[in-house]
C-alpha positions as CSV (number, residue, x, y, z in Angstrom):
1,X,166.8,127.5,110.0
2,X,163.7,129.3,108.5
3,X,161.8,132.0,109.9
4,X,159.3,129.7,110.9
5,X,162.0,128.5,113.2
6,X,162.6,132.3,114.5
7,X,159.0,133.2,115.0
8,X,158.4,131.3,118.1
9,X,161.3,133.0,119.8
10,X,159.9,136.6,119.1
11,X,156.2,135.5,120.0
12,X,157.9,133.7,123.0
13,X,159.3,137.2,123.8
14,X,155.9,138.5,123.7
15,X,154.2,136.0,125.7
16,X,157.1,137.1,128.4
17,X,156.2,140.6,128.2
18,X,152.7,140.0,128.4
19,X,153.2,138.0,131.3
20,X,154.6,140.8,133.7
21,X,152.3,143.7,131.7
22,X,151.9,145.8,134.8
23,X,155.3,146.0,136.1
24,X,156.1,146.9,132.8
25,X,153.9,149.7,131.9
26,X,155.5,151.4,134.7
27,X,158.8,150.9,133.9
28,X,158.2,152.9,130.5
29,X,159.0,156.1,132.1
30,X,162.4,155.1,132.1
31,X,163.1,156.5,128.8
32,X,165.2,160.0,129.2
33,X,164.1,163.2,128.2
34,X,166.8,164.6,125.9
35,X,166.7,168.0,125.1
36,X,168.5,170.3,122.5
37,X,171.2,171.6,124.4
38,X,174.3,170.6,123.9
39,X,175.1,173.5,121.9
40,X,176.7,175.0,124.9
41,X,179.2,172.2,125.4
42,X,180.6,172.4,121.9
43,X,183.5,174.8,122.7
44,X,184.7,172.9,124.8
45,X,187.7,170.5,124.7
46,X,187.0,167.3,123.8
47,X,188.8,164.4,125.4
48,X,189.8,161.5,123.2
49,X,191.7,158.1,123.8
50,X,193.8,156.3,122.0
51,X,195.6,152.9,122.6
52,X,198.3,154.5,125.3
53,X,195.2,156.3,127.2
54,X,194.1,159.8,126.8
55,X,195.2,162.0,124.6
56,X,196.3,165.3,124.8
57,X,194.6,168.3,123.4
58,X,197.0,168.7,120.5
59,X,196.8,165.5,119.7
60,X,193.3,165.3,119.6
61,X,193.3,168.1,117.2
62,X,195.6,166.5,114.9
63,X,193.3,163.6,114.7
64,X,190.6,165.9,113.7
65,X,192.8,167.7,111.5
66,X,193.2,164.3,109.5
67,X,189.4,163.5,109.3
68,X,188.4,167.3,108.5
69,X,190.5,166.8,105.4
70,X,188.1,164.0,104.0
71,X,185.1,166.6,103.5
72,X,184.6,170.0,102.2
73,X,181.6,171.0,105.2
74,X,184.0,170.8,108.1
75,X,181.5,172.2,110.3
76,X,179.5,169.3,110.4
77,X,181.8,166.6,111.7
78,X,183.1,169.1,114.6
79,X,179.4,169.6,115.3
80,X,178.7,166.0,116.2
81,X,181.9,165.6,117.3
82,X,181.3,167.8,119.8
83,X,177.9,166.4,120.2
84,X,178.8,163.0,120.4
85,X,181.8,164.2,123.3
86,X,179.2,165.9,125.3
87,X,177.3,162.5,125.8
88,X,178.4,161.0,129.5
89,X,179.8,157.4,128.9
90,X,182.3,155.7,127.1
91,X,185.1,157.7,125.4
92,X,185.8,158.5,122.2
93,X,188.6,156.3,120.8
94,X,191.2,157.2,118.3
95,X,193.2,154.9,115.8
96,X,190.5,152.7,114.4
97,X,190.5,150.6,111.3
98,X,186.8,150.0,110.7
99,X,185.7,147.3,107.8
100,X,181.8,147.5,106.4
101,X,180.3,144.1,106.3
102,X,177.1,143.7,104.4
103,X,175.3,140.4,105.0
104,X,176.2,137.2,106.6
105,X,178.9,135.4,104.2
106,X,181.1,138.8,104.3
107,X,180.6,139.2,107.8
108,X,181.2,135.3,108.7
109,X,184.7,135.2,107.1
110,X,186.0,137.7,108.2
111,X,184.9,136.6,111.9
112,X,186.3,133.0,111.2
113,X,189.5,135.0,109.8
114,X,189.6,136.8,113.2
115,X,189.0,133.9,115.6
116,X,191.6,131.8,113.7
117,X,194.3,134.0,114.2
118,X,193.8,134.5,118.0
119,X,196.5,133.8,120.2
120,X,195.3,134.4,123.7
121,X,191.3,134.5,124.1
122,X,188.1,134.7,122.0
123,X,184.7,136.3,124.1
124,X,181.8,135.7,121.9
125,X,178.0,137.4,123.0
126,X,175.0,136.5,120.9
127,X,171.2,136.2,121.4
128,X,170.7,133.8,118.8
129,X,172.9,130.6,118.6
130,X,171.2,128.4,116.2
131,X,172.1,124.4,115.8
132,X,172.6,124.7,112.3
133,X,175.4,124.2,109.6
134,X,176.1,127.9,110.3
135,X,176.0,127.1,114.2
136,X,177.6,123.9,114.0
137,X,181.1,125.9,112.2
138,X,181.3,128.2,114.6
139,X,181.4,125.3,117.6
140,X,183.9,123.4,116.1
141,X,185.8,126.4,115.1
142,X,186.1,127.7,118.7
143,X,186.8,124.1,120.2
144,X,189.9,123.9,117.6
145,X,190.8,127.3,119.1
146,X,190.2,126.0,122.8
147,X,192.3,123.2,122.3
148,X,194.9,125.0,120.9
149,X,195.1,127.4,124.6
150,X,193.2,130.0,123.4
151,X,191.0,130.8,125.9
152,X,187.1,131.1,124.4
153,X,183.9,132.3,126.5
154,X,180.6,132.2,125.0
155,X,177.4,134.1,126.6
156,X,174.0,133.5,124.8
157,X,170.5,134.7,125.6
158,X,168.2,131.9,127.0
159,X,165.2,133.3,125.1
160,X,167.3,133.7,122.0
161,X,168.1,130.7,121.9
162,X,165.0,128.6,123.2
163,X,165.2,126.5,120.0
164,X,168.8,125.3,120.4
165,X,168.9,122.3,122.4
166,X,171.2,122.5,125.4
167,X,173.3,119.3,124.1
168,X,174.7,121.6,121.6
169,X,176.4,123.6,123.9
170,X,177.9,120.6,125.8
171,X,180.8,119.3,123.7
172,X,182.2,123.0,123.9
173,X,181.6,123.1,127.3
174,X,183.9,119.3,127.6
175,X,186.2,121.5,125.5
176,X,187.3,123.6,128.3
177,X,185.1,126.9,126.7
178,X,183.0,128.9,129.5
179,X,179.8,128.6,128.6
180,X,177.3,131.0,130.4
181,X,173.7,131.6,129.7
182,X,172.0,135.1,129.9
183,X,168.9,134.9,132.4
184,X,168.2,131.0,131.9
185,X,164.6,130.3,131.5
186,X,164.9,127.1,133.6
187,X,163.5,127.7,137.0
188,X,166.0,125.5,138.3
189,X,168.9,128.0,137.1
190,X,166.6,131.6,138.4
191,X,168.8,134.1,139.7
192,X,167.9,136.3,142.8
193,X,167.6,139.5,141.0
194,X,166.5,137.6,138.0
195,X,163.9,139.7,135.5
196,X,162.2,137.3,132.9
197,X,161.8,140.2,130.2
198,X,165.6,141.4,130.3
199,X,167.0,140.1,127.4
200,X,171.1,140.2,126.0
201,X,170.1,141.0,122.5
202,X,173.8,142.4,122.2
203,X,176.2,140.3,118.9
204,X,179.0,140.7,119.9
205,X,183.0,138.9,119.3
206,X,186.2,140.4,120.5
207,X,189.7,139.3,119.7
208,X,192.7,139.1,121.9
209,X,191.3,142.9,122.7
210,X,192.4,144.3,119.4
211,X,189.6,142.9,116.8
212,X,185.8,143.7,117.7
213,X,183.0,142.9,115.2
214,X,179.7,144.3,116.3
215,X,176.2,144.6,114.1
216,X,172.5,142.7,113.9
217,X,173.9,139.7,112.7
218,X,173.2,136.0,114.5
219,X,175.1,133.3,114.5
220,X,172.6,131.6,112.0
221,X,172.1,129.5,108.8
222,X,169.3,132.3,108.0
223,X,172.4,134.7,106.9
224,X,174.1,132.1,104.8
225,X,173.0,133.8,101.6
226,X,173.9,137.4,100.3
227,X,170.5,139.8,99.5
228,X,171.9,141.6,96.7
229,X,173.4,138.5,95.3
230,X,171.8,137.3,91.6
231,X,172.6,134.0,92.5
232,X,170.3,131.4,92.9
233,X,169.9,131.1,96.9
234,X,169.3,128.3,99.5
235,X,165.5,129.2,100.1
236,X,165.0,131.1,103.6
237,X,160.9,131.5,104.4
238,X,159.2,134.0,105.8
239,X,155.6,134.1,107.7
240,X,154.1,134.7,104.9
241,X,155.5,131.2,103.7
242,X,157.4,133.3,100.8
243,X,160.9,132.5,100.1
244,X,163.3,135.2,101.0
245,X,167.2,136.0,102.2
246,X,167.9,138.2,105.4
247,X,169.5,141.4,105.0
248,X,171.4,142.3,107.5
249,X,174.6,144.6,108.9
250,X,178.1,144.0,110.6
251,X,181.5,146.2,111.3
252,X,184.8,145.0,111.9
253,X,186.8,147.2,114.0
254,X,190.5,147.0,114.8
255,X,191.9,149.1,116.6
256,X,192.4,150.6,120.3
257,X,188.2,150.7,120.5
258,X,188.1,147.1,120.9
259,X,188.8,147.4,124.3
260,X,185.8,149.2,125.4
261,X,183.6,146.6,123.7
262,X,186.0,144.2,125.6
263,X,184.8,146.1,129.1
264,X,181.2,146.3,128.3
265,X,181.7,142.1,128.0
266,X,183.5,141.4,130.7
267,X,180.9,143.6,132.8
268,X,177.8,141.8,131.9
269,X,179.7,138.3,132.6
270,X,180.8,139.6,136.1
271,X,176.8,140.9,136.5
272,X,175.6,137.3,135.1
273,X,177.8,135.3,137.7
274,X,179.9,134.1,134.7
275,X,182.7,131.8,135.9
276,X,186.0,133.5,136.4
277,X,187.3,134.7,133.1
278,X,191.2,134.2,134.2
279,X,194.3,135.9,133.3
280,X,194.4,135.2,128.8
281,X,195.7,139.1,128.2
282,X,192.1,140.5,128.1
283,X,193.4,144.4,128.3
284,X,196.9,144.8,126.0
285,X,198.2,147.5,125.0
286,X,196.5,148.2,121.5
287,X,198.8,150.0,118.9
288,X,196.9,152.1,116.4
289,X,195.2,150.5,113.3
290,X,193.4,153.2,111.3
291,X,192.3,156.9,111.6
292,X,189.0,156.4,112.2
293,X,187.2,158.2,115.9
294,X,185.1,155.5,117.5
295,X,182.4,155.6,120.3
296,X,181.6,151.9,122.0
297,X,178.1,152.0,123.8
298,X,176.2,149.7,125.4
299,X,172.8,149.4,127.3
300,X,171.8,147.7,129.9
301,X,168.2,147.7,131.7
302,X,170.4,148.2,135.0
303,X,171.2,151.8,133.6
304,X,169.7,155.2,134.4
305,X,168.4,155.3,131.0
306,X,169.8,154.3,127.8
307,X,173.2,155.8,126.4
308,X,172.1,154.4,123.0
309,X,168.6,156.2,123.0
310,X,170.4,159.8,124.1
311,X,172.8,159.4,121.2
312,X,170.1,158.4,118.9
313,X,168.0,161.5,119.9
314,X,171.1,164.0,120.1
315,X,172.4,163.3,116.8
316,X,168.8,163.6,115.2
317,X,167.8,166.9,117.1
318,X,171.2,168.3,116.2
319,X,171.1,166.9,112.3
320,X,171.6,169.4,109.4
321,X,171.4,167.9,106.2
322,X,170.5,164.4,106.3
323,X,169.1,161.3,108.4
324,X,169.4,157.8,106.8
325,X,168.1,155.2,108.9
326,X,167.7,151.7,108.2
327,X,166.0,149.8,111.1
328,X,164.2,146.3,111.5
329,X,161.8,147.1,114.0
330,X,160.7,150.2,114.1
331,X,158.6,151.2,117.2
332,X,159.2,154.0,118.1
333,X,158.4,156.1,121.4
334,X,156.5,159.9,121.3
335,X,160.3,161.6,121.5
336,X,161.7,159.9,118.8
337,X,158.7,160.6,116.6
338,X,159.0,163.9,117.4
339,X,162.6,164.5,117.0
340,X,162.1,162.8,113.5
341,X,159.4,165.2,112.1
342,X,161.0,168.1,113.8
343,X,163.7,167.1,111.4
344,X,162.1,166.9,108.3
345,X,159.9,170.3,108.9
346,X,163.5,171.9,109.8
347,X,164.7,171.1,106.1
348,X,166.5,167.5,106.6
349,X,166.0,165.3,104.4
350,X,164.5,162.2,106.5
351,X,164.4,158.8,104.9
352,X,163.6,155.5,106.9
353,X,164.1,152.0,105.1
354,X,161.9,149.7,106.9
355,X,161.2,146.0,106.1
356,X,158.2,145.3,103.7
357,X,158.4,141.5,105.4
358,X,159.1,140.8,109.0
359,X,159.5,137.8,111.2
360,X,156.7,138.9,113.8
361,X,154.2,140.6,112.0
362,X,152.6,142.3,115.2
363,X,155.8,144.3,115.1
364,X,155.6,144.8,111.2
365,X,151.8,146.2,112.0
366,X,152.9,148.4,115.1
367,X,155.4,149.9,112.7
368,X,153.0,150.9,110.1
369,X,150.1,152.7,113.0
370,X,153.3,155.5,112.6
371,X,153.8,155.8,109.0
372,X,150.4,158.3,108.5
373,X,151.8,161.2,111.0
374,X,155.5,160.7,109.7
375,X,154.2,160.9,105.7
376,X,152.4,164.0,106.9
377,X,155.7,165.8,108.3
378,X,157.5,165.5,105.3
379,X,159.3,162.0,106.4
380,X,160.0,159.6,103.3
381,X,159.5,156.1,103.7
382,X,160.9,153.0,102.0
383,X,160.2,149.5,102.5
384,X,163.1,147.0,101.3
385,X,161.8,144.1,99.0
386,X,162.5,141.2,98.1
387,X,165.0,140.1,101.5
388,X,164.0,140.1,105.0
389,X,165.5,143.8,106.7
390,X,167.4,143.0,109.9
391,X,169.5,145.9,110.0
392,X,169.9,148.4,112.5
393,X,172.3,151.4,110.8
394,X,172.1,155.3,110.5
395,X,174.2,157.8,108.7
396,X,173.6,161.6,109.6
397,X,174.9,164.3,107.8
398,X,177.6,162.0,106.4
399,X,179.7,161.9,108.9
400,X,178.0,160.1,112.1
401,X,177.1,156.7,111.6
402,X,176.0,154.0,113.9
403,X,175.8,150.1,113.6
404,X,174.9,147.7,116.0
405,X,172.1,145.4,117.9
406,X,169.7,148.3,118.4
407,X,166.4,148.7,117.1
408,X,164.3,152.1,117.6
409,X,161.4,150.0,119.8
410,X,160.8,150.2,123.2
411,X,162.1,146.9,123.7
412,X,165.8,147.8,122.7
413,X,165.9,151.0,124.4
414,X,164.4,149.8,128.0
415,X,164.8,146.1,128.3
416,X,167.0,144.6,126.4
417,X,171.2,144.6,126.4
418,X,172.5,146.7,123.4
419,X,175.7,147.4,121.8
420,X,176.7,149.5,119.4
421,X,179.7,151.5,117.4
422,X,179.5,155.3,116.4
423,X,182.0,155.9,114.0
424,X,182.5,159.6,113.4
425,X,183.9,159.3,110.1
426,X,183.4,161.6,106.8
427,X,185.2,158.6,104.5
428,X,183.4,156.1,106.5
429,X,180.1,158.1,106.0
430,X,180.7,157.6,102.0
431,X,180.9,153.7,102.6
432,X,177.9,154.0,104.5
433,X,175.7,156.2,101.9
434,X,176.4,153.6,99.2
435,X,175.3,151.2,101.4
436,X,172.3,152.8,102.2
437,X,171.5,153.9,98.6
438,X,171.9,150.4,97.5
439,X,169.4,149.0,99.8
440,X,166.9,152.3,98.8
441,X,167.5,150.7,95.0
442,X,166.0,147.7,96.1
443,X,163.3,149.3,97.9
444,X,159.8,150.7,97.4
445,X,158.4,154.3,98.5
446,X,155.5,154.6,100.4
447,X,153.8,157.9,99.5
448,X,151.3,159.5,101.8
449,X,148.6,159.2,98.7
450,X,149.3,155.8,98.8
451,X,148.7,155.2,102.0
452,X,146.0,156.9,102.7
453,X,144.2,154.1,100.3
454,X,145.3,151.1,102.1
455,X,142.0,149.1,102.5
456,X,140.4,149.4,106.2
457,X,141.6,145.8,106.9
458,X,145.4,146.9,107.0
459,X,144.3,149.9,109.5
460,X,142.7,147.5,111.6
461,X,145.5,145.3,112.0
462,X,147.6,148.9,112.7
463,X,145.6,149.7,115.4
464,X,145.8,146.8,116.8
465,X,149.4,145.9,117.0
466,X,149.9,149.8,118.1
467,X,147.9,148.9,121.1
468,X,150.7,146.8,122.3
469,X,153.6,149.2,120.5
470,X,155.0,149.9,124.0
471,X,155.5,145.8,124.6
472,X,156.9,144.5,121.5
């Protein structure tokens, strides 16, 4: 699959949103107004769980104790510990082994690894499920599972996946695998409460509730070929009919964690109507795998407002030293701007790798209307070359990092179904920085001189994607 294959889903998207433009403008105001002060909550005790259930206060501090020994500035990971505590949701979990997957062979075997050695059930989420050689493993891999008792459920999003036909799903569904579609587009399938621009944009697999993996990544032939690799690479094109790989990001957690990812499933197949999921050990007991503290949050249009945007926009207002964000589409809303050059003018060092090439380039435009005011705050800005930037990661101060489905659009943070990990982590944080410096390495600054002598054609095209920046 190229990109000309992905670029009618996104514009499909579009035409969606478009579609129901006044209902939507006045759901906007759903985004939260998250202010600075959380402060007062960080004396206070914070809760943590591990695989038996919640821990108790010295235990908790033990854990801390361990990851306080990994860094010299203490103070920081308390701080967004604390931080991160204060946040209503899910908990924070103890006991975590979590593996960094860069691009799509890394991250598909050590998935294949997973599934292979399940015993009890598989429950797979996507948006994208393409009918590809990448596709076409993963079916025959989880009907070899199904027929060996494992039970397997897949969810997909009917949008994502408007390019599969519905013939591939069928010899899974003979299998015995539960099949269920997010919000099908066929009017024959329509839902009561259904809402044509709610999306499940989640990727998502757990495990017999131990192994979770969670990132941006597909399950797609457009990831079959590393972006740092020197090797000579099965073409992938862009809009621009340029040949180019995708670069994108995945985490492997085990550990007692996986469990709350295996809750935010099973709720979204319960909301969806999903067949009954059965008795296949969904909830064990989960013995420890690692040190590491980690937060599972997901979003859901249903909710008050967005868990993911509140922890974006908490860690950020409360960063210190450094924000490193990596992000595919990057649209983002008045308060995020805002907490971003408050930021920089504060003394952070703020640095965004965006893509330089995009699969929609209305989004790729609507990005750029923002890079003037954030140049002007002090805000450095890189564009990644040569590979197509699907990522959605951030690292702050070194020891808070996030990976998941999330972009920093309105889209993600109103109408679509997120997931994402926050691993609170100073070793983790290390793994993540080389990460991110790698991918700055292969980048290009945007300085505000530069900019300000792009030719008036590129404004244009700005100003005229940002018109829609609240729809994309």
């Amino acid at each position: 699959m190229t990109n000309k294959n992905i670029k009618p889903r996104r514009w499909c998207a579009t035409l969606l949103v478009l579609a129901g433009l006044s209902a939507l403008l006045s759901s906007c105001s759903s985004l939260p107004t998250i202010v600075p002060d959380m402060d007062t909550q960080s004396a206070r005790t914070i809760q943590m769980k591990g695989g038996r259930g919640v821990l108790s206060e010295a235990q908790s501090k033990a854990v801390l104790e361990k990851l306080r020994a990994q860094n010299a500035d203490n103070t920081l990971l308390d701080r967004h510990v604390a931080i991160e505590g204060a946040i209503t949701g899910s908990p924070l979990v103890t006991g975590n082994k979590v593996t960094l997957l860069i691009d799509g062979p890394a991250t598909y075997a050590s998935m294949q690894q997973a599934i292979q050695a399940a015993r009890y059930h598989i429950n797979m989420e996507t948006y994208i499920m393409e009918d590809d050689e990448v596709g076409r493993q993963f079916a025959d891999l989880l009907i070899a599972m199904q027929k060996k008792g494992v039970q397997v459920n897949l969810m997909y999003d009917s949008v994502g996946a408007l390019n599969t036909p519905r013939t591939f799903f069928q010899p899974m569904i003979d299998a015995g695998i539960q099949v269920l579609e997010y919000n099908p587009l066929n009017p024959t399938q329509l839902r009561k409460d259904w809402e044509v621009n709610q999306r499940d944009h989640r990727k998502l697999l757990v495990v017999d509730g131990k192994t979770a993996f969670v990132g941006g990544i597909n399950i797609s032939s457009v990831y079959s070929s590393g972006s740092f690799s020197t090797r000579k690479k099965k073409p992938r094109v862009n809009a621009e009919g340029e040949q180019i790989p995708w670069r994108d990001t995945q985490v492997r957690i085990d550990g007692p964690v996986a469990l709350e990812f295996q809750k935010l499933f099973v709720d979204t197949w319960n909301k969806q109507r999903g067949p009954a999921l059965g008795d296949h050990r969904y909830f064990p007991t989960v013995a420890p795998a690692g040190n590491e503290i980690v937060r599972a949050i997901g979003s859901s249009p249903d909710d008050p407002y967005s868990v993911i945007y509140a922890t974006f926009i908490s860690a950020i207002q409360h960063a210190e030293k450094a924000i490193y964000l990596t992000n595919a589409y990057f649209v983002p809303d008045p308060q995020l701007r805002d907490s971003l050059k408050d930021a920089a003018r504060r003394g952070v060092d703020v640095r965004l790798i965006l893509p330089s090439h995009s699969d929609s380039s209305l989004v790729l435009y609507a990005s750029r209307s923002f890079y003037q005011e954030l140049l002007e705050a002090g805000i450095r800005i890189y564009e990644r070359q040569d590979a197509l930037l699907h990522s959605k990661t951030a690292l702050i101060d070194g020891v808070w990092s996030t990976i998941g489905s999330t972009n920093l659009d309105w889209r993600s943070f109103v109408y679509n179904q997120e997931i994402n990990a926050v691993i609170l982590s100073p070793q983790f944080g290390v793994q993540m920085k080389s990460m991110f410096d790698r991918d700055l390495g292969a980048s290009k600054e945007i300085t505000k001189e530069q900019w300000e002598q792009r030719p008036i054609s590129e404004r244009m095209k700005e100003f005229g994607a940002s018109v829609w920046a609240r729809l994309l």
